[in-house]
C-alpha positions in Angstrom: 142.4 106.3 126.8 141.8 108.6 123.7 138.9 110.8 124.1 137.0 109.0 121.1 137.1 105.5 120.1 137.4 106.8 116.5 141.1 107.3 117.3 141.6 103.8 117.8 140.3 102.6 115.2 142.3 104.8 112.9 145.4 103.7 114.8 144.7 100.1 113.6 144.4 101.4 110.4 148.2 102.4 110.8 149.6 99.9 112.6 150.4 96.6 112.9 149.3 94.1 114.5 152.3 93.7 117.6 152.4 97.5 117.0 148.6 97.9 117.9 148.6 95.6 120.7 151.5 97.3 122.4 149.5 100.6 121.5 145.9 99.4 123.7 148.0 98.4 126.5 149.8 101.1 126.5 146.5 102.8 126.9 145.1 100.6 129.0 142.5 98.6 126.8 142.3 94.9 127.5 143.6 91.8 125.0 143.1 88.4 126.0 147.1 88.4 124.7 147.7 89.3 127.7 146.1 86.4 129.7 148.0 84.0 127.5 145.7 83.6 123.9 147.0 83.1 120.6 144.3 83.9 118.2 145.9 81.3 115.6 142.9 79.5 115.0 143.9 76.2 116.4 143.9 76.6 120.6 141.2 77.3 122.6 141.2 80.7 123.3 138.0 80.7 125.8 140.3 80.9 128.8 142.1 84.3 127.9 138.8 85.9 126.7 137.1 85.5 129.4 139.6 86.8 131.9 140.2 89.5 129.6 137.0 90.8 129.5 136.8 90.2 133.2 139.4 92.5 133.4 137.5 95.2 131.2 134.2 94.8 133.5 136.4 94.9 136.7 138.4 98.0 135.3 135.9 99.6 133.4 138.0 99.9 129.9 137.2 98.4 126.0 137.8 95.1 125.7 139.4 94.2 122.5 139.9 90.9 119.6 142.8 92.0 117.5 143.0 90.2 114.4 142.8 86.3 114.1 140.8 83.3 114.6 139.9 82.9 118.1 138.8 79.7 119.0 136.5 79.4 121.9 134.9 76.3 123.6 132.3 77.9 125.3 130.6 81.2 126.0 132.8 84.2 126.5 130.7 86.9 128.3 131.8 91.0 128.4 130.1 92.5 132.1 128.8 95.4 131.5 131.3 97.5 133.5 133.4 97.3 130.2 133.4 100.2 128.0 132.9 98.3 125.1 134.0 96.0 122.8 136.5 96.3 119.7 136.7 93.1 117.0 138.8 93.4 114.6 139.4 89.6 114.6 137.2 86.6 114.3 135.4 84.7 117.5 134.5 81.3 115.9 132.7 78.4 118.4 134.2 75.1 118.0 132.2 73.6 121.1 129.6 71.0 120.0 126.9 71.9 123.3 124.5 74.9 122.1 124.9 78.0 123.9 125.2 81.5 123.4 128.7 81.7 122.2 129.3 85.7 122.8 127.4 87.5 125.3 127.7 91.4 126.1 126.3 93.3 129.1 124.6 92.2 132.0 121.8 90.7 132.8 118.9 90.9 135.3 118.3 94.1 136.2 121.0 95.6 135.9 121.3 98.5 132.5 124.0 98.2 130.1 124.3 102.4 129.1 126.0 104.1 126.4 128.3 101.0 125.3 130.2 100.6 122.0 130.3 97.3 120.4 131.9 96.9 117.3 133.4 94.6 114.7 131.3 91.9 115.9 132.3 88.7 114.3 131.1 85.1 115.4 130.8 81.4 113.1 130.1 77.9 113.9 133.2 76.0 113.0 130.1 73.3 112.0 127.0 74.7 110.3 123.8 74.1 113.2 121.2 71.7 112.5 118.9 74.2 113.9 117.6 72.1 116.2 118.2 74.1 119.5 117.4 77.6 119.7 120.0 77.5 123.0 122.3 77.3 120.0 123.0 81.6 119.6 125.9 83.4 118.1 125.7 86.8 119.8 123.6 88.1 122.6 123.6 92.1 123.4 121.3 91.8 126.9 120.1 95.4 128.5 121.3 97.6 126.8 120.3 101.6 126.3 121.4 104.5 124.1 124.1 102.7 123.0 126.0 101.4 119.8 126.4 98.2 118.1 128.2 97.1 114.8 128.0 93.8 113.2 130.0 92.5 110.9 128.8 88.9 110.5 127.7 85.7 112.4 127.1 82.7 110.7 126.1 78.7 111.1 123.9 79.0 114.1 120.0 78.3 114.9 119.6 82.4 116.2 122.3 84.6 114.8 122.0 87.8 117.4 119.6 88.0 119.8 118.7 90.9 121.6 117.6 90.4 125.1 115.3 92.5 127.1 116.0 90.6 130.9 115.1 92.2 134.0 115.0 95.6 132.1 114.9 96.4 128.8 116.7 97.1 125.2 115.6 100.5 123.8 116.9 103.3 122.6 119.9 101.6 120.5 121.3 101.7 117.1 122.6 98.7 115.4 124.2 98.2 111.9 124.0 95.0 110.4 126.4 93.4 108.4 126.3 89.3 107.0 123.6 87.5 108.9 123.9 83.9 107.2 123.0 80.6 107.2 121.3 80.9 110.6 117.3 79.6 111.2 117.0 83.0 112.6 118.8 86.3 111.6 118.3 88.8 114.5 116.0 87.4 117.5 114.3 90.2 119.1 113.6 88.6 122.9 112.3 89.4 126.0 112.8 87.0 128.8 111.1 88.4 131.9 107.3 90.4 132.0 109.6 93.3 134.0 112.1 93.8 130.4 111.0 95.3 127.2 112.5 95.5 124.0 111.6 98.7 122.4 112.3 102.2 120.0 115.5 100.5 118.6 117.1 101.3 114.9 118.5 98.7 112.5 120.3 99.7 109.4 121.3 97.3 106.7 121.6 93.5 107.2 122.3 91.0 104.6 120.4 88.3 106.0 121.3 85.5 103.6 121.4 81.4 103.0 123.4 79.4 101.4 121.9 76.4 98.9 121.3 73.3 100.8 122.0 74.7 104.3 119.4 72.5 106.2 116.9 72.8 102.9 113.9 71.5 104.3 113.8 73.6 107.0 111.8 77.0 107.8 113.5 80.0 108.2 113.3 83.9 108.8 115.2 87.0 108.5 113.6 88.5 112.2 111.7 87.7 114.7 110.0 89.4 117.5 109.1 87.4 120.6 109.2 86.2 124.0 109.7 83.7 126.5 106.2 82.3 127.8 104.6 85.3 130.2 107.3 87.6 129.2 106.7 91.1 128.1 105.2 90.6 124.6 104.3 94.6 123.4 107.8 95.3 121.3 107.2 98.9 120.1 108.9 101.1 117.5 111.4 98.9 115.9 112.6 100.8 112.6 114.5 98.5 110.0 116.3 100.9 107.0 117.0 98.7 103.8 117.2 94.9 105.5 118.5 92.6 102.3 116.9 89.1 102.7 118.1 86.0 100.6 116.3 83.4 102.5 116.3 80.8 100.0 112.7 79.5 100.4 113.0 76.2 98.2 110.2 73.3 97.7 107.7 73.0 100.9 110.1 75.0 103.5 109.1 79.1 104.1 111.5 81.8 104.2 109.8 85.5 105.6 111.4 88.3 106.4 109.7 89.1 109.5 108.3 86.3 112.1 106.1 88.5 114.7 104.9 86.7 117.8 104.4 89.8 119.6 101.1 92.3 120.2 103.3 95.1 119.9 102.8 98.2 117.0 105.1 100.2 114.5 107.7 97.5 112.9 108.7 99.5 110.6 110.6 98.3 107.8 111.6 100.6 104.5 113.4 99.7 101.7 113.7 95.5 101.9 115.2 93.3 99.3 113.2 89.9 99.2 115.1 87.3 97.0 114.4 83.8 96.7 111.7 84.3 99.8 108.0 83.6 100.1 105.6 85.7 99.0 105.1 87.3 102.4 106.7 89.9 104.2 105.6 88.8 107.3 103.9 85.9 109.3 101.8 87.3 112.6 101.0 85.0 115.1 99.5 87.2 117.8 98.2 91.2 118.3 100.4 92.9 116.4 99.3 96.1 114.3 100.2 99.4 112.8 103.3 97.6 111.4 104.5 98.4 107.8 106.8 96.3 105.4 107.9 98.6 102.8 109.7 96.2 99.8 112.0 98.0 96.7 112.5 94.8 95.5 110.7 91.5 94.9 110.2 88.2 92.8 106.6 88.9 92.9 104.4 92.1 93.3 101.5 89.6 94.9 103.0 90.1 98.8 101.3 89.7 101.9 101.0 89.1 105.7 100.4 85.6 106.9 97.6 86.2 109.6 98.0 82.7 111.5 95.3 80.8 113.9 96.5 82.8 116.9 96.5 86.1 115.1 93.6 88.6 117.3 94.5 91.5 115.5 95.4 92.9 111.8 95.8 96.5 111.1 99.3 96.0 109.1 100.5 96.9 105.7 102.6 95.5 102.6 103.8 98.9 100.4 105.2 97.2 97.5 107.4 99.8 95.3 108.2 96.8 93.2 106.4 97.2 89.7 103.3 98.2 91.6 103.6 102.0 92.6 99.8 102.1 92.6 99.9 99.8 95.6 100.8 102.9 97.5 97.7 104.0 97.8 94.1 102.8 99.2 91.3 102.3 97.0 87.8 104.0 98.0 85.2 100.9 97.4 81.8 102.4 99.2 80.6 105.2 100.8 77.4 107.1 101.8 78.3 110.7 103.0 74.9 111.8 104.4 73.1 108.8 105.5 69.9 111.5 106.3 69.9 112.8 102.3 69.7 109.2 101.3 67.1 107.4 103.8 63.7 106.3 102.2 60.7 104.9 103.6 60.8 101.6 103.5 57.3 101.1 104.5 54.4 103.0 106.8 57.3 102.0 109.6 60.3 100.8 108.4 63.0 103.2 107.2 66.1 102.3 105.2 69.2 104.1 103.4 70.2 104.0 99.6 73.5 102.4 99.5 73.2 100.6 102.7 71.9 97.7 103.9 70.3 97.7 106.8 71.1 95.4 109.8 69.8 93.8 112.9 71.8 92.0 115.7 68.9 90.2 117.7 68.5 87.1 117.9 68.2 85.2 114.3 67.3 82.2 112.7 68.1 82.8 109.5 71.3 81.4 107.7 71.2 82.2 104.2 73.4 85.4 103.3 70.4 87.2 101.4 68.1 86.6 104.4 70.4 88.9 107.0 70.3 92.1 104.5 67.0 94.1 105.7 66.0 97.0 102.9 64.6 98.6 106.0 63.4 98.2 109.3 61.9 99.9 112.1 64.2 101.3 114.9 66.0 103.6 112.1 64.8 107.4 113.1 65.8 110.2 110.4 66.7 113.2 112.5 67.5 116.2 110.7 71.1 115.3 110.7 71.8 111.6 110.5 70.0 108.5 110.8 69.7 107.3 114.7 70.3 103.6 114.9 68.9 101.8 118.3 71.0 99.3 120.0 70.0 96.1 117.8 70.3 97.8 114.3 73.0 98.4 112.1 74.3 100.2 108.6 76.8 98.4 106.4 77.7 96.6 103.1 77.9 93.0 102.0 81.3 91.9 100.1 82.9 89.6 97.8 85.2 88.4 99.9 86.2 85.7 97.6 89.7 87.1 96.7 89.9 90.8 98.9 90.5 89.9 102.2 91.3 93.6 104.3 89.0 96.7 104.6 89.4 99.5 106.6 85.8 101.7 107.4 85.5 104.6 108.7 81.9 106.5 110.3 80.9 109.7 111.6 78.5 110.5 114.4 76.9 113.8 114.8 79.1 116.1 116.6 81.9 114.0 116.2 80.4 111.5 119.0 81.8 108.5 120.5 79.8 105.4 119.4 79.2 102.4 117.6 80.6 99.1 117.6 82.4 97.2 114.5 79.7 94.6 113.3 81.1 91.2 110.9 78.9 88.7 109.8 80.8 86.3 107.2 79.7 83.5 104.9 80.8 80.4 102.5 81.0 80.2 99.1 77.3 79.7 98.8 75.9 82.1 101.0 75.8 80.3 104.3 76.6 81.6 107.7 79.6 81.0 109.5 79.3 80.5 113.0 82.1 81.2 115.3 85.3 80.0 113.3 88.7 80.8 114.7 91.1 83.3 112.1 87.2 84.6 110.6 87.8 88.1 112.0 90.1 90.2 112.9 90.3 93.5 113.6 92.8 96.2 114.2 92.6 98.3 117.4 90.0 95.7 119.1 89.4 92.1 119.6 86.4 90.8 117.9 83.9 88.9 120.0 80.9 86.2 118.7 77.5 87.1 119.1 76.1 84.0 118.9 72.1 85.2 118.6 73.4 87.9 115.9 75.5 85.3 114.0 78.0 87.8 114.0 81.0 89.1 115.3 80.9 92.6 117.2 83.7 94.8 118.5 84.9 94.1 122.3 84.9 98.1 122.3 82.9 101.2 121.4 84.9 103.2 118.4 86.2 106.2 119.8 89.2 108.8 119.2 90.3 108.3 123.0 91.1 105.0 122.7 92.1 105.4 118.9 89.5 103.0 117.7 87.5 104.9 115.9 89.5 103.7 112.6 88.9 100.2 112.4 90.7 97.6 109.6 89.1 94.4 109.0 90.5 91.3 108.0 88.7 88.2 107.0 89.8 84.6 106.7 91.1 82.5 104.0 87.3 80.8 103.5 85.5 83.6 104.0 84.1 84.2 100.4 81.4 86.9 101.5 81.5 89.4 104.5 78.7 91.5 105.7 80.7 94.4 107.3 79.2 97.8 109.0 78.4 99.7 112.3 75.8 98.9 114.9 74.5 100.8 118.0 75.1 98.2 120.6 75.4 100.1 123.6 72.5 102.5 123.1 71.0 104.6 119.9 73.9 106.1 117.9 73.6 109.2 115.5 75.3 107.8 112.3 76.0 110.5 109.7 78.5 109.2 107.4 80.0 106.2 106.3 82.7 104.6 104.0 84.8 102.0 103.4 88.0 101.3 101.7 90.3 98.0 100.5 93.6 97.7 99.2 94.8 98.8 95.5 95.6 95.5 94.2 92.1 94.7 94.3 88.7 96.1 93.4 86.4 93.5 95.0 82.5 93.9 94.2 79.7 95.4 96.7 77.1 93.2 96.6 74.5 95.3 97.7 71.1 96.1 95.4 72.2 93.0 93.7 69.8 90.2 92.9 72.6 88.1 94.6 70.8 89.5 97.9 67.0 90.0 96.4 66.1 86.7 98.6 63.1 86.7 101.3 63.9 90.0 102.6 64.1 91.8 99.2 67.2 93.2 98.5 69.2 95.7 100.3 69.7 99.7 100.0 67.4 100.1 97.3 65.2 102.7 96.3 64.5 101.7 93.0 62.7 98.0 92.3 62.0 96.8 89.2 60.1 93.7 87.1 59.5 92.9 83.7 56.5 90.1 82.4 55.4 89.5 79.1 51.1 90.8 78.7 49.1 90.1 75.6 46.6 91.8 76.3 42.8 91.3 75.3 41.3 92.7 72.6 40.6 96.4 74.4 37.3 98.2 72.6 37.6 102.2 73.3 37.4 103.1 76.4 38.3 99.4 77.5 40.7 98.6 80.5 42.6 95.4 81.4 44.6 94.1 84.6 46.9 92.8 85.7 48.8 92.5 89.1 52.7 92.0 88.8 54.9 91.0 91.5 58.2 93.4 92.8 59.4 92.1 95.1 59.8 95.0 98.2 57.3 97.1 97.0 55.3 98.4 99.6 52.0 100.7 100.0 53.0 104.4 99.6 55.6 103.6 97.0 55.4 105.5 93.7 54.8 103.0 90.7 55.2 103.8 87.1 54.4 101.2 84.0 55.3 101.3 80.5 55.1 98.8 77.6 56.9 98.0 74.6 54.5 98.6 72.1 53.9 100.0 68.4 50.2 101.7 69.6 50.8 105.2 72.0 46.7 105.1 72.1 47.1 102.2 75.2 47.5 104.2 78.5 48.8 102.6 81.5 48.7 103.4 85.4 50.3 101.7 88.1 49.9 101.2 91.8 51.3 99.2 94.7 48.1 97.0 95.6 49.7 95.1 98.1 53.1 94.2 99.7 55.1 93.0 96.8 52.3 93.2 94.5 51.9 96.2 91.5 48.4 96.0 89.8 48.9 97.7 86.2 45.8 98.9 84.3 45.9 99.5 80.5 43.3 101.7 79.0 42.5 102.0 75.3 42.3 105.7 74.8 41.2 105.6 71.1 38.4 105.6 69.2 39.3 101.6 68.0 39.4 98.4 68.9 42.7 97.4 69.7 44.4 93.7 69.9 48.0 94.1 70.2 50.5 90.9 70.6 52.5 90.5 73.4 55.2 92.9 74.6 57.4 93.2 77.4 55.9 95.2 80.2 58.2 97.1 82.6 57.0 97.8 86.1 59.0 100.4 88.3 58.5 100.7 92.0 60.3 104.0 93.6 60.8 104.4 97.3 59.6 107.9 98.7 62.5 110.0 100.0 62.5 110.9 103.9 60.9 114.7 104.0 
C-alpha cells in the first residue's frame, strides 16, 4: 500500500477506471469487482459489497467504490478492521424497508481509531416520507481521531448519523458536502449511557431542501440527542460555516439546530440561514454555553426556541447579519457599592437606592407592587456592603413584556461564596405567577418553586467552584414582568455589588422607583419621595401661620422634608416635617408686615431619606 492515501487518490486522478481497479488490487485494496459487482446502476450490488468490505475488515486494508451507481438492497456495513473507506462512486438504496443503508466501524464497545472515510456518497432511489427515523443514509459508529469526507446523501428521514454505542465518537473531523432533502441532516446520537459523542469538528455542509419535498413536514439541519437513558451531555461540538436551506414554508419549521441534549459549547460560526425560521436553535432539555453565530439571514430578529422541557438557558444568537451591534451585551442596572447607597428606611428598616428590597417568607400578597419592599429590617450596613439575612433579598423588577434573557452578576465581600438566584414573575397586569412550567430558567442551575416566597430560587448557592456565580435568566413567553435579584437563603450574605445586563436588540425598562410599583408598600429603591396638592390658603395677617398635612406616601419619622409653593409673594415662609408615617404637615407663615390672601398654587412636598452614616 502507498504510505499516504493521498497517492491514491492522485492515481485516480490519472487513470482510468479498469486502469485504477487493476492499480488497488495490485496494491492490495479491496473492490466489490472482485466479488462479482457491476456498479451499472441496475443489479444489486449488496452482495459484492458486503463481502468486499468483509474482506477489508478481515485483512485490515481500504475498502473501495470506484465509480458508478451501486445498487444495494440492504445495508452494507465496513468492520472496523478496515483501513478505511474510498468512494469515488455512488451507493444508492433501492430497498423499500428503512434501515441504515451504509454503516462504518464497529459497534459496541469496540473503538474505531484513526480511520479514513472519504467520498461518501449515499441516495434514496425514492425520496423518504420521513416517517421512520430507522430510515438512515450513513452511519459512522465509534469512531476516534479519525477522518471523514462527505460528499452528499440525499432522500432519507436522517442523512448521517453519528453513533456514540458502547463507547464514544470524539475527537474527529468531518467535512460536509450536500446534505439534502433529508428530515434530518447530520443526527448526532448516542445509543447506550456507557457512549458519548463529544469534541468533534464539522466544516461546511450544505444542508438543503428541495420545494415540495414532504412540505408540511418539520425539518432541521442538526440534531443532538439520544436514545431514552442514553448518555445525553454532548460536549464541544464546533460547526465552521454550516449553509442551511431548509425551506420552512406555511405552518412546517425549519431550524438549524434541534438540541435535545444537556450538554455545553455547540459552537457554530459563520451559518447561512435561507428560507429557515427565525430561530437558530430549538432546546428541549439542559443545554447551555452554546453559541449560533449567523453571517447571513432573512431576518436580524433570531432566537432560541426554549421548549416546555427546557431546565436550562445560558445560550446565545450573534447575528453579524445587519446587526453588528448585536455583538455586544447591553448594561441595563447596576449598583456598585450597595453600602454608599443604603438609606434608612425607617427607625429599623434599611433599604438601598436603586434596589428594591426583597423578602422570601412566607406571603400573601399577589399584586406585583405589593412584593417590592423600599426597606425592611434584616438589612445591616457594615462598613463594606450591606449583609442580607436568609429571608431578604436585593434586586430589580422588569418589563419583561418583550426582553426575555438577563444575565446578573453580584459581588460579596472578599470575593465570598453566597447567595442564591431569586425570580418572582408576573402577568400582564401585575399578578403573581405561581409555579408555571417554561417561567424560569436559568443557566448553570435548575430553578426550584418556593411556594411561601411565590418565587423561584436557585437549586444552588453561586459560587466560582461550581462556575455558578454567573447566572443568565430566561423568562417565559407570558411572563410580561419579572422581579429578578439575589437572596441570602442559606445564611446572612455580604452583598457588595450588583448588576445586571440584557441583550442589545433590546433596552427593556427597570421599573423600579416607578409609580408602577408605588402600591401598599410604597415604591421601591427610593430615596427621594415626592407630592404635589393644590392650597389656597387663608387670608394670613403678619405673623399668621396655616396647616396643612399632606400625604407621601413612604415617608417616615427622621426623614428630611422640604416644601415650596408656586407663588408670586416670597413674604410666605414654609417648613415641613414628617408628622407621621406617610403623612408631611406643611406650615406657611406670613413673614410680612401685611395681610396676605393669595389664590391657590401648586404646593410641592419633598421627602428625603437620610443616608446610612
Amino acid at each position: 500500500m502507498p504510505a499516504r492515501i493521498d497517492d491514491l487518490l492522485v492515481l485516480n486522478a490519472n487513470l482510468n477506471k479498469s486502469d485504477f481497479a487493476k492499480y488497488l488490487r495490485d496494491r492490495e485494496a479491496v473492490l466489490p469487482n472482485d466479488f462479482g459487482g457491476l456498479g451499472d446502476g441496475v443489479a444489486d450490488d449488496r452482495t459484492a459489497i458486503q463481502a468486499a468490505f468483509d474482506r477489508a475488515g478481515a485483512d485490515q486494508k481500504f475498502a473501495m467504490i470506484p465509480p458508478g451507481t451501486w445498487n444495494v438492497s440492504g445495508t452494507v456495513t465496513l468492520p472496523g478492521g478496515a483501513r478505511g473507506l474510498i468512494m469515488q462512486g455512488t451507493i444508492r438504496h433501492t430497498g423499500t424497508a428503512p434501515t441504515s443503508v451504509l454503516v462504518l466501524g464497529d459497534g459496541g464497545t469496540l473503538r474505531n481509531a484513526e480511520k479514513l472515510y472519504t467520498g461518501l456518497n449515499v441516495i434514496r432511489a425514492t425520496q423518504s416520507d420521513w416517517s421512520s427515523e430507522a430510515d438512515i443514509g450513513i452511519t459512522v459508529r465509534n469512531v476516534d481521531a479519525s477522518q471523514i469526507e462527505l460528499r452528499r446523501v440525499e432522500g432519507f428521514t436522517i442523512g448521517m448519523r453519528t453513533l456514540g454505542d458502547g463507547r464514544g465518537v470524539e475527537d474527529s473531523t468531518f467535512t460536509l458536502g450536500r446534505i439534502v432533502n433529508n428530515r434530518i441532516g447530520l443526527d448526532i446520537w448516542c445509543a447506550t449511557a456507557t457512549a458519548w459523542n463529544t469534541s468533534v469538528r464539522y466544516y461546511g455542509g450544505h444542508f438543503a431542501h428541495a420545494t415540495g419535498v414532504n412540505a408540511a413536514q418539520d425539518r432541521f439541519g442538526i440534531r443532538l440527542g439520544n436514545e431514552a437513558g442514553a448518555y445525553t451531555n454532548h460536549n464541544r461540538h464546533v460547526f465552521d460555516a454550516p449553509n442551511f436551506e431548509l425551506r420552512q414554508a406555511g405552518s412546517n419549521i425549519a431550524i438549524p439546530f434541534l438540541n435535545q441534549t444537556s450538554g455545553s459549547a455547540i459552537i457554530a460560526r459563520n451559518m447561512r440561514m435561507e428560507a429557515c425560521s427565525p430561530l437558530a436553535a430549538r432546546h428541549t432539555a439542559g443545554a447551555q454555553d452554546c453559541e449560533y453565530d449567523i453571517a447571513w439571514t432573512n431576518t436580524y430578529l433570531v432566537g432560541i426556541d426554549y421548549t416546555a422541557t427546557a431546565n436550562r438557558c445560558g445560550n446565545a444568537v450573534i447575528n453579524r447579519h445587519r446587526a453588528p451591534a448585536s455583538r455586544f451585551q447591553r448594561f441595563l442596572a447596576g449598583v456598585p457599592n450597595t453600602r454608599a447607597a443604603a438609606f434608612r428606611q425607617s427607625a429599623t428598616e434599611v433599604g438601598v437606592e436603586g434596589l428594591i428590597t426583597i423578602a422570601t417568607s412566607t406571603t400573601t400578597a399577589t399584586f406585583m407592587a405589593d412584593f417590592c419592599f423600599n426597606g425592611l429590617t434584616d438589612l445591616t450596613p457594615t462598613d463594606r456592603a450591606v449583609t442580607l439575612a436568609a429571608n431578604r433579598g436585593l434586586g430589580w423588577m422588569l418589563d419583561t413584556s418583550q426582553a426575555k434573557e438577563f444575565a446578573l452578576a453580584h459581588w460579596l465581600t472578599g470575593g465570598a461564596s453566597g447567595g442564591r438566584l431569586f425570580v418572582r414573575v408576573f402577568d400582564g397586569a401585575g399578578n403573581v405567577r405561581e409555579d408555571i412550567a417554561g417561567d424560569v430558567l436559568a443557566s448553570i442551575t435548575t430553578m426550584q418553586w418556593n411556594g411561601p416566597a411565590k418565587g423561584w430560587n436557585a437549586g444552588a448557592p453561586m459560587d466560582d467552584a461550581n462556575f455558578n456565580r454567573r447566572q443568565t435568566i430566561r423568562v417565559g413567553a407570558s411572563v410580561a414582568y419579572a422581579q429578578v435579584g439575589v437572596i441570602g437563603f442559606d445564611g446572612p450574605i455580604d452583598l457588595q455589588s450588583l448588576r445586571l445586563y440584557g441583550l442589545p436588540e433590546a433596552a427593556p425598562a427597570v421599573l423600579n422607583g416607578t409609580p408602577l410599583l408605588t402600591g401598599a408598600l410604597f415604591g421601591s429603591g427610593r430615596r427621594e419621595f415626592a407630592a404635589e396638592v393644590s392650597w389656597d390658603l387663608p387670608s394670613l395677617a403678619p405673623g399668621a401661620t396655616s396647616l396643612l398635612d399632606v400625604t407621601v406616601n413612604g415617608a417616615r419619622a427622621g426623614d428630611l422634608a422640604t416644601a415650596s409653593l408656586v407663588s408670586s409673594t416670597r413674604f410666605i415662609e414654609l417648613d415641613a416635617a414628617v408628622w407621621s408615617n406617610n403623612t408631611v404637615r406643611v406650615m406657611a407663615r406670613n413673614i410680612s408686615a401685611a395681610t396676605f390672601d393669595l389664590t391657590a398654587a401648586t404646593l410641592s412636598v419633598g421627602v428625603t431619606k437620610r443616608r446610612v452614616p
